[in-house]
The first five atom37 places (N, CA, C, CB, O) and aatype in JSON, in Angstrom:
{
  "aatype": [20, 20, 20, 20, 20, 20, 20, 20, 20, 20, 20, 20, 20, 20, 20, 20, 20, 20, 20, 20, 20, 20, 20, 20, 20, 20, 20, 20, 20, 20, 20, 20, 20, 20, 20, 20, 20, 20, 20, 20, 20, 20, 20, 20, 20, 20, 20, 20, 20, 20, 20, 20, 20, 20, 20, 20, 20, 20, 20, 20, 20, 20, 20, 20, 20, 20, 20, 20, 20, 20, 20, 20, 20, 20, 20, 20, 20, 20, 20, 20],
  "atom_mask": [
    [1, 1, 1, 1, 1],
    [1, 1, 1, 1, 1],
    [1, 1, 1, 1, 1],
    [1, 1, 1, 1, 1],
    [1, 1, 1, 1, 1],
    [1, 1, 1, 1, 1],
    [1, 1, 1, 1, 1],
    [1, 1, 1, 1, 1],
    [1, 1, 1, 1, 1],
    [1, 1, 1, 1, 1],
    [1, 1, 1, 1, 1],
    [1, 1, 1, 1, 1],
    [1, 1, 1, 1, 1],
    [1, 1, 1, 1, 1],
    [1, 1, 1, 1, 1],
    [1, 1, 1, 1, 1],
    [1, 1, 1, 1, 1],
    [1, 1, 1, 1, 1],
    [1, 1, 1, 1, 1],
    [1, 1, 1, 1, 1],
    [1, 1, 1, 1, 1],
    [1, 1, 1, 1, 1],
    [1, 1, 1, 1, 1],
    [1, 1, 1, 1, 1],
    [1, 1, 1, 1, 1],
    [1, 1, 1, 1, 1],
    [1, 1, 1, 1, 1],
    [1, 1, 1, 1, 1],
    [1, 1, 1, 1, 1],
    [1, 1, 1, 1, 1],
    [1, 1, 1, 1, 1],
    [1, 1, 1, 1, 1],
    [1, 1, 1, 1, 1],
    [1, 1, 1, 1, 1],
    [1, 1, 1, 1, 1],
    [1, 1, 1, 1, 1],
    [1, 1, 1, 1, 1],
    [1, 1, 1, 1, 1],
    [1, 1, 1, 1, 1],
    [1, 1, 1, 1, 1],
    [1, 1, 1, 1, 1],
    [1, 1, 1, 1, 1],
    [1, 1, 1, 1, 1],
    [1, 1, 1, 1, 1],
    [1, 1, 1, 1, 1],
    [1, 1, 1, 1, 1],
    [1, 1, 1, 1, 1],
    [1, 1, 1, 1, 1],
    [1, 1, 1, 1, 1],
    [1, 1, 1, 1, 1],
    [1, 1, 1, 1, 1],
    [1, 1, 1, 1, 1],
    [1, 1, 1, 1, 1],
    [1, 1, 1, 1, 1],
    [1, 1, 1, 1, 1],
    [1, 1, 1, 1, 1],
    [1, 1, 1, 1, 1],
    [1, 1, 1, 1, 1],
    [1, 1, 1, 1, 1],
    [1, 1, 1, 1, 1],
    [1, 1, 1, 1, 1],
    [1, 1, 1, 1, 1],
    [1, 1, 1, 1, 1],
    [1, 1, 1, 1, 1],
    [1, 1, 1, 1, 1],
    [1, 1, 1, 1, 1],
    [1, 1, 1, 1, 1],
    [1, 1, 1, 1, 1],
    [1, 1, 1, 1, 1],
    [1, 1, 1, 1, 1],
    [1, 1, 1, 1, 1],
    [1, 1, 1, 1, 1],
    [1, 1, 1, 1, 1],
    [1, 1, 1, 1, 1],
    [1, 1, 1, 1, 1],
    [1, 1, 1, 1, 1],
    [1, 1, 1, 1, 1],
    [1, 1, 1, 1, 1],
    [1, 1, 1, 1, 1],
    [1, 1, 1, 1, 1]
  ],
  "atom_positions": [
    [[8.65, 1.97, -5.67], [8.1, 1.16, -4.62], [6.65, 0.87, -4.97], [8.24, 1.85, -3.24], [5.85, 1.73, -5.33]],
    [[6.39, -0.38, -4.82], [4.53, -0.51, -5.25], [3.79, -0.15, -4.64], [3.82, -1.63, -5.39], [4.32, 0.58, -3.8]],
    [[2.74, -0.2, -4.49], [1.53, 0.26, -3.74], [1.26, -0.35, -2.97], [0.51, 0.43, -4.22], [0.8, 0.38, -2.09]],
    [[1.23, -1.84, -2.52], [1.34, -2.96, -1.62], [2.28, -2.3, -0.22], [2.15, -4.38, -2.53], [2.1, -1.95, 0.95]],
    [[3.6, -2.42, -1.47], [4.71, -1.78, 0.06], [4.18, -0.71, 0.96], [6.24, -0.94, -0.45], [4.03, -0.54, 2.17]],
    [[3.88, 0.17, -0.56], [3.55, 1.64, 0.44], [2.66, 1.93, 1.92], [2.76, 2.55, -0.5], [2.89, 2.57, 2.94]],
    [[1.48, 1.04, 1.41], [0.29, 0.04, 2.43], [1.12, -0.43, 3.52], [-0.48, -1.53, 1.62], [1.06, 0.09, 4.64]],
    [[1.96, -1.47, 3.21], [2.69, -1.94, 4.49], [3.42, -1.06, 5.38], [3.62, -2.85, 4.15], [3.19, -1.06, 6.59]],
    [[4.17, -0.4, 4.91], [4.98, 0.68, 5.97], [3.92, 1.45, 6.34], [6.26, 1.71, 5.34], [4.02, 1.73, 7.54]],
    [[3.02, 1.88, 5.87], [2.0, 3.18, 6.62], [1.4, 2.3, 7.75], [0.52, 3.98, 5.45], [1.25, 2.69, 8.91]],
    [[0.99, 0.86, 7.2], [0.06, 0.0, 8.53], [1.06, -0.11, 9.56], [-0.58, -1.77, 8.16], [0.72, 0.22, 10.7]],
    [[2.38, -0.55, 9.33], [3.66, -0.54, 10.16], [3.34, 0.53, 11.25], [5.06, -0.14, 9.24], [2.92, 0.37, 12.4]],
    [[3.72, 1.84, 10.45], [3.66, 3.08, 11.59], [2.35, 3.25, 12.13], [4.06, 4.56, 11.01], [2.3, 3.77, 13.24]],
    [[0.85, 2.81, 11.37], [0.31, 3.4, 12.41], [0.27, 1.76, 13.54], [-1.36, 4.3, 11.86], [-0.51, 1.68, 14.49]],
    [[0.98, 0.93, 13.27], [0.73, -0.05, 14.86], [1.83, 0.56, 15.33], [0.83, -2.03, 14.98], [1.32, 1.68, 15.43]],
    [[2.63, 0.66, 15.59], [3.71, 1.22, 15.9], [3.13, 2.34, 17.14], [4.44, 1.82, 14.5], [3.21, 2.41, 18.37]],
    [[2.61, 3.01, 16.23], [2.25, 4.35, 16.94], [1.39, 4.2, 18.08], [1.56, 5.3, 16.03], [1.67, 4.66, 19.18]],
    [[0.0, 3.35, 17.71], [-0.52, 2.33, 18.73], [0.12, 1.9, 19.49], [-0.96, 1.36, 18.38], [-0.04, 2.56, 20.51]],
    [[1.08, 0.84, 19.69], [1.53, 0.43, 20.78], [2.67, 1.7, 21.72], [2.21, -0.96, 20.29], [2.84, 1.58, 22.93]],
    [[3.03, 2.32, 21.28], [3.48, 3.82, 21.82], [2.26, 3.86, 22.38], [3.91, 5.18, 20.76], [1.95, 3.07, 23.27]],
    [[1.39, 4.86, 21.9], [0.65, 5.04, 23.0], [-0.27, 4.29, 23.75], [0.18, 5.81, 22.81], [-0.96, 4.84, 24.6]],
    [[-0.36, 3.11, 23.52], [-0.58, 1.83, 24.82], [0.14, 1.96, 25.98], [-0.13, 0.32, 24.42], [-0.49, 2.15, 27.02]],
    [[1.49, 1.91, 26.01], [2.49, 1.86, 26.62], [2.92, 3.44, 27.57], [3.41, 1.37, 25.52], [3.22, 3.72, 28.73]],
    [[2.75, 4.08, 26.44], [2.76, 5.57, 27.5], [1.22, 5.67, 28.74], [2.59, 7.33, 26.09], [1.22, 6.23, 29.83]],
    [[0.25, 5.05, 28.2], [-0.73, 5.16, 29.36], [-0.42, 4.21, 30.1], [-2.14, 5.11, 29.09], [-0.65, 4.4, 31.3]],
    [[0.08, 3.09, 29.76], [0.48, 2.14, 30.84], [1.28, 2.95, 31.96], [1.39, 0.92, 30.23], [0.93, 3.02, 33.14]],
    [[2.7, 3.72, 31.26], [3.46, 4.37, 31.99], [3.57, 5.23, 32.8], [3.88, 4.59, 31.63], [4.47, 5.5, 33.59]],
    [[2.11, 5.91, 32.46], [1.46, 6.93, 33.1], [0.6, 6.29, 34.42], [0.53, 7.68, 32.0], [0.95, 6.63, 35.54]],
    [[-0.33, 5.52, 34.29], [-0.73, 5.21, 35.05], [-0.26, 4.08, 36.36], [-1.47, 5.13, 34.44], [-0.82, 3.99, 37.46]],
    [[0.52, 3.56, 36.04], [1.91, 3.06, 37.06], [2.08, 4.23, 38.07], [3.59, 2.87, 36.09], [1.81, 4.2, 39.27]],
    [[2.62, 5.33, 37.29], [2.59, 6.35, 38.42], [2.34, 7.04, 38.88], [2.9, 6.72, 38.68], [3.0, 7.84, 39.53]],
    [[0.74, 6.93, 38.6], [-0.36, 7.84, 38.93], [-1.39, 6.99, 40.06], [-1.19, 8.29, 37.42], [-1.92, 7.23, 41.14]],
    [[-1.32, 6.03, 39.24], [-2.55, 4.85, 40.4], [-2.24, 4.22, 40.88], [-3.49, 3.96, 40.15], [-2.81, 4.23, 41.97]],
    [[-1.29, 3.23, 40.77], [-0.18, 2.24, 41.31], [0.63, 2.1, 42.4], [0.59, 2.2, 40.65], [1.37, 1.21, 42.81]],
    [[0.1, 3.95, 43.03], [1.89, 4.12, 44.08], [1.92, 2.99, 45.03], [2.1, 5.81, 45.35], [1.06, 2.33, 45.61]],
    [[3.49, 2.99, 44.96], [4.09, 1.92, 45.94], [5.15, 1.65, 45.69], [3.55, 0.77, 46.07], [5.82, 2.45, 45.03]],
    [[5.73, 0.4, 46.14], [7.49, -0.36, 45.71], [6.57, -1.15, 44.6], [8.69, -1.74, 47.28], [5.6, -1.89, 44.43]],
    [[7.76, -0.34, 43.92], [7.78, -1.33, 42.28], [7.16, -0.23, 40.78], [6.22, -3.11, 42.51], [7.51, 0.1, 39.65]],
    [[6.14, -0.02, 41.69], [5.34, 1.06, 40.91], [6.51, 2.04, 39.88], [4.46, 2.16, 42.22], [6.33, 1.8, 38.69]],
    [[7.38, 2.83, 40.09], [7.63, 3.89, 40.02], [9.13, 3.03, 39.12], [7.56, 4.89, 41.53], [9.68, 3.67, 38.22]],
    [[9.72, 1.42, 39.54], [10.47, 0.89, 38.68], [10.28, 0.25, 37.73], [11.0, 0.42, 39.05], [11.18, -0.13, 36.97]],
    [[8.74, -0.05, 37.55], [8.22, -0.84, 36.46], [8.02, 0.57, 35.55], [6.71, -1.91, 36.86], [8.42, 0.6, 34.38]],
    [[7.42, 1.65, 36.12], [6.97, 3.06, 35.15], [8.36, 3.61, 34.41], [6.26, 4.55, 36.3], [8.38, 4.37, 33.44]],
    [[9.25, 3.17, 34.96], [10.44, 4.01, 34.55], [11.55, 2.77, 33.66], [11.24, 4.81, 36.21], [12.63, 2.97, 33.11]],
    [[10.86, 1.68, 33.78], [11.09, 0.92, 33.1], [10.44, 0.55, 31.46], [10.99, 0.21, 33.94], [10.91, -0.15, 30.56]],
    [[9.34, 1.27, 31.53], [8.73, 1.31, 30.06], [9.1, 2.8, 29.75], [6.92, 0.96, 29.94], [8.95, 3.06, 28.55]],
    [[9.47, 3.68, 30.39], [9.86, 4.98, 29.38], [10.76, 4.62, 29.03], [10.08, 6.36, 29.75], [11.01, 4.95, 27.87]],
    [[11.88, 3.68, 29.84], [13.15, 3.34, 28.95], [12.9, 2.65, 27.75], [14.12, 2.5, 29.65], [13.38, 3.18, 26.75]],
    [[12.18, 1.45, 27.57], [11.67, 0.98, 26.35], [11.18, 1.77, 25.35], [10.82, 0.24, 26.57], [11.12, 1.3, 24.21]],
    [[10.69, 3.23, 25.65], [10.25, 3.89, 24.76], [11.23, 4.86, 24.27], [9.17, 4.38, 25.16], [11.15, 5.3, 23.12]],
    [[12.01, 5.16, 24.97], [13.01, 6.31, 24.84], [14.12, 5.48, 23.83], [13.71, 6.92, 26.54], [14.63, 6.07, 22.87]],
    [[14.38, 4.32, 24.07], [15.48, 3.87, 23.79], [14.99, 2.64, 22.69], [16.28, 3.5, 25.14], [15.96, 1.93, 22.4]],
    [[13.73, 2.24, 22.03], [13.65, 1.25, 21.37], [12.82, 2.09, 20.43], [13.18, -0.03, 22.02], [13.14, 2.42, 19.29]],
    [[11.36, 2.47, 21.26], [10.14, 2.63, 20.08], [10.55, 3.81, 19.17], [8.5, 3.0, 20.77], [10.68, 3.87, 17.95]],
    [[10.73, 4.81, 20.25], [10.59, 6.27, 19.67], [11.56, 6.26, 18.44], [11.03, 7.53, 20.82], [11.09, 6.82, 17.45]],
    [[12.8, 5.76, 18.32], [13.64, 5.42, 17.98], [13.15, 4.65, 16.14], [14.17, 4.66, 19.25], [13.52, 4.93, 15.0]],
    [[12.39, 3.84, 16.58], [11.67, 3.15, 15.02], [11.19, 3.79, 14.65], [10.8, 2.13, 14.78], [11.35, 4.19, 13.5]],
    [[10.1, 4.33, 15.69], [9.02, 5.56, 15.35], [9.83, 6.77, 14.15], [8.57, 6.52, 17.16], [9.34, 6.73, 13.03]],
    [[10.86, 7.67, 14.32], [11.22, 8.21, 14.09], [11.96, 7.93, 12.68], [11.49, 8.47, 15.01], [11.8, 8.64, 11.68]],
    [[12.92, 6.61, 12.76], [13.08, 5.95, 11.31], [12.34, 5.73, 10.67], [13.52, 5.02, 11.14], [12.79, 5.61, 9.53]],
    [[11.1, 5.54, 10.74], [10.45, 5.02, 9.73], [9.42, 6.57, 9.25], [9.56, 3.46, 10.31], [9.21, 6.85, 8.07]],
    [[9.03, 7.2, 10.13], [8.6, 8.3, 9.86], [9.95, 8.85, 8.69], [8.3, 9.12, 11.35], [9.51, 8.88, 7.55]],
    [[11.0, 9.16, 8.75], [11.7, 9.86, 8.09], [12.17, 8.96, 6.88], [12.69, 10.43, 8.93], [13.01, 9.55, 6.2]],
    [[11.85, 7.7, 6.41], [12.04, 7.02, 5.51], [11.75, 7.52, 4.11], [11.48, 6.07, 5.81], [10.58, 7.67, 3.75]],
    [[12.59, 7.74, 3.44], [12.36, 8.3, 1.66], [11.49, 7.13, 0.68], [14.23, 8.47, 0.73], [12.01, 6.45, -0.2]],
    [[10.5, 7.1, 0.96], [10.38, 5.41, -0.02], [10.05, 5.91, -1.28], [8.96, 4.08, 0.46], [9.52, 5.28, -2.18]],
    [[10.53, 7.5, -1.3], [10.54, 7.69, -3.19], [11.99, 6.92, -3.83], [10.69, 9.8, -3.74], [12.29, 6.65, -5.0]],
    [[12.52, 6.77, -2.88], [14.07, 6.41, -3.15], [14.36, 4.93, -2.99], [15.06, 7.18, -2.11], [15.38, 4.51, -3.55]],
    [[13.65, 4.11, -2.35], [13.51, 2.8, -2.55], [13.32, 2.04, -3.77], [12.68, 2.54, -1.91], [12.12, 2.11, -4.05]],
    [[13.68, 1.64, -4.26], [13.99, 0.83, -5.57], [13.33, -0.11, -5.83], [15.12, 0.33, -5.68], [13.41, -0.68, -4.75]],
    [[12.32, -1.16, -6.83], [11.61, -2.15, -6.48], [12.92, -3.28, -6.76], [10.11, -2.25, -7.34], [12.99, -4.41, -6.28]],
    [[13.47, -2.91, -7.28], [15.3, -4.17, -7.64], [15.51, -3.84, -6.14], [17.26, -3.42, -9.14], [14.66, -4.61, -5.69]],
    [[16.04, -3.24, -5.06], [16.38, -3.38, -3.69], [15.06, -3.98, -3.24], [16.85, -2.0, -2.92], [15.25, -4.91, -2.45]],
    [[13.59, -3.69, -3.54], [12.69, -4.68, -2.46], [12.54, -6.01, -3.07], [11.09, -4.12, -2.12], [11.79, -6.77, -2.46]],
    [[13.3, -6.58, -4.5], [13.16, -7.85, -4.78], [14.23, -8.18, -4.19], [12.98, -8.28, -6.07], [14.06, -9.32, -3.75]],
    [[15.47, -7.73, -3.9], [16.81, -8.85, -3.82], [16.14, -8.76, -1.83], [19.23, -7.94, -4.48], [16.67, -9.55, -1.05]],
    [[15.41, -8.11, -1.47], [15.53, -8.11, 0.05], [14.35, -9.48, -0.14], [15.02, -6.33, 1.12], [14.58, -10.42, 0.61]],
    [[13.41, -9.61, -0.87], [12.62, -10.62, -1.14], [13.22, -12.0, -0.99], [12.15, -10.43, -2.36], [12.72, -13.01, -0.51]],
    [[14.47, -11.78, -1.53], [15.23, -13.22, -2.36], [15.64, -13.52, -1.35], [16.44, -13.22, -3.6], [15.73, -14.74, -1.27]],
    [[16.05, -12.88, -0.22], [17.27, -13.56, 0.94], [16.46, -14.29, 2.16], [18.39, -12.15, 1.79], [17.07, -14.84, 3.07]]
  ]
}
């Protein structure tokens, strides 16, 4: 894998990781400062986004082998 790539997936995870925790203070504070109707369905509506989308990338890409990535698999992914 080149050094370019390697750059890209690390900048990947750390926005990644950024917008995680954007989103968890959002989530937090919904239902900390916010109380009311709505409050507590919009808050429980971004842990689902996190539980079920981010954490989820977060975690793939953290566990990604890119010793095992091939630069012939990142050209033919180039080509398509």
């Amino acid at each position: 894998m080149t050094a370019n790539t390697q750059r890209e997936i690390s900048e990947m995870k750390r926005e990644l990781k950024s917008i995680i925790t954007e989103i968890e203070a959002i989530e937090k504070n919904l239902r900390t400062d916010f109380i009311g109707i709505g409050s507590n369905v919009c808050a429980s509506r971004l842990k689902s986004l996190l539980n079920d989308r981010l954490y989820k990338a977060q975690k793939s890409l953290n566990n990604m082998n890119t010793s095992i990535v091939t630069d012939e698999f990142l050209a033919n992914q180039s080509n398509k």
